[in-house]
Structure formats: structure tokens, C-alpha cells
N, C-alpha and C positions, 0 to 999 in steps of 0.2 A: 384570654380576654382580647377584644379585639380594640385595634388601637383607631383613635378618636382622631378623625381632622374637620377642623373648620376650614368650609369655604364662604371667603365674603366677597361678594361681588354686587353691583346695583344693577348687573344686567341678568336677568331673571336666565336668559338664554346658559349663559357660562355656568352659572348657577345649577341648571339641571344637569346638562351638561357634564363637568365634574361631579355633580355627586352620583349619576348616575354609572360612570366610567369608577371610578372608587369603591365606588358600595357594591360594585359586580367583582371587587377584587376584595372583597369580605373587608374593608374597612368599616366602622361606623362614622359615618358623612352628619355632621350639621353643619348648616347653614345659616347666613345672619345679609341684608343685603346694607347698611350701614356700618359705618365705625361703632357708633352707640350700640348697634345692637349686638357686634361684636363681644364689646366688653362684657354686655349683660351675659351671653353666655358662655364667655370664658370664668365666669364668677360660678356660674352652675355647674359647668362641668370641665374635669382638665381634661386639656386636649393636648395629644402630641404631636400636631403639625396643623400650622395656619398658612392656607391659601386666602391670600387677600390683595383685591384690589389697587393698584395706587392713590386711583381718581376716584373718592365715593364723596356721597354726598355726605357735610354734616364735623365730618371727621376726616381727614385723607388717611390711607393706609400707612403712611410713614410715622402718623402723629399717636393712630392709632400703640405700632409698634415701640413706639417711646414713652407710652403709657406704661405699656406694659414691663417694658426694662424696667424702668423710675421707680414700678413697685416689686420688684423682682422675681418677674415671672417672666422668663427667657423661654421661646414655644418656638422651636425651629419654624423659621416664616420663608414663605413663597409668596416673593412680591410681583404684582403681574398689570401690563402693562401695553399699551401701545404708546407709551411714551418714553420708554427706559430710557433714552438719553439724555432725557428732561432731569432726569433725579438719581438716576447711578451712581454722583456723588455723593449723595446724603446717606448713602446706606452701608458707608464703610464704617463708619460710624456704630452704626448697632450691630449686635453679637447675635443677634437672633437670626437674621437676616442668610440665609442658606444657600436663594438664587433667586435672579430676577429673569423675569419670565415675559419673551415679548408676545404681544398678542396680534398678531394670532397665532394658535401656538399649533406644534405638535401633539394631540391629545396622546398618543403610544409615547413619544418621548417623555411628556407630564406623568403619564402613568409610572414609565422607567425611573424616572426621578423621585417619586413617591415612594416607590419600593425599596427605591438605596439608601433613602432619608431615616425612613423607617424599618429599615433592616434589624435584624436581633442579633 
């Protein structure tokens, strides 16, 4: 079965982006570009790795992630970022929380960290 990651980004570009770099590595890639739409489809389908935004609209990726603790669904998370300095703090904090990722990133390095995340 192939294993499932969310990418949430608001920037449509990252977005294909990633899914297209993932889903050429036989991932199954959805995508959400808000917090809110995030949760909607983490309700629908489990996923075992969230790429997500820091800065989205609506929701921010941190608040997102302490949603999902609160209810007890821990989803190894890829926090990403052109700001990680801004918030590095806040993310010792949650257990999900895997690696932060500055942007712009390495897409071969992203790839390499996806594969060891989700290693068997």
C-alpha cells in the first residue's frame, strides 16, 4: 500500500512542486492549501507524513499541528519555512514535528528526508 503524505502550502507553485517530486517516488501526494482544509482531509484520509506550511492563511501550520496533538493524532510533520528562525521555538514543543525546513529548499534533499521519514 502506498504511503500517504499531505502537502499544505498556499503557494500553488510548492504545491505542485512536491507533489509532483513525491508521487514520481510512488508516494500517494494530497494536497490541501489552508490549515482548514488540512484538517478536512486528515478526517478523510490517514496520512503518514504532513508537509506543511508555517505561514498559511486562516490557520498557521503550528496551530494547525497542535490541533492535531490535542486530539491525538501525531502524523510525523515537515514544517517549512522561510522564516524558521521566527518559530524554531515553538516547535520543541510538539512530538510531531520531525524537521523544519527552510525555504527554499533543497527538492533532492526534501526527497532524501521523505524517504527516511518513511522508511519500513
Amino acid at each position: 500500500m502506498k504511503r500517504k503524505i499531505l502537502i499544505v502550502d498556499d503557494e500553488i507553485g510548492i504545491r505542485l512542486l512536491l507533489e509532483d517530486l513525491l508521487g514520481s517516488e510512488g508516494f500517494q501526494v494530497h494536497t490541501a492549501q489552508n490549515g482548514k482544509e488540512a484538517l478536512e482531509m486528515i478526517t478523510k484520509h490517514k496520512m503518514d507524513l504532513m508537509m506543511i506550511d508555517y505561514k498559511l492563511p486562516m490557520m498557521d501550520g503550528i496551530e494547525v499541528v497542535k490541533q492535531l496533538e490535542k486530539e491525538g493524532n501525531h502524523i510525523p510533520t515537515i514544517i517549512m519555512s522561510g522564516l524558521t528562525e521566527n518559530f524554531k521555538d515553538h516547535t520543541y514543543e510538539l512530538t510531531s514535528v520531525v524537521k523544519v525546513l527552510s525555504k527554499p529548499f533543497d527538492v533532492l534533499a526534501v526527497r532524501d528526508y521523505v524517504k527516511e521519514i518513511l522508511a519500513d
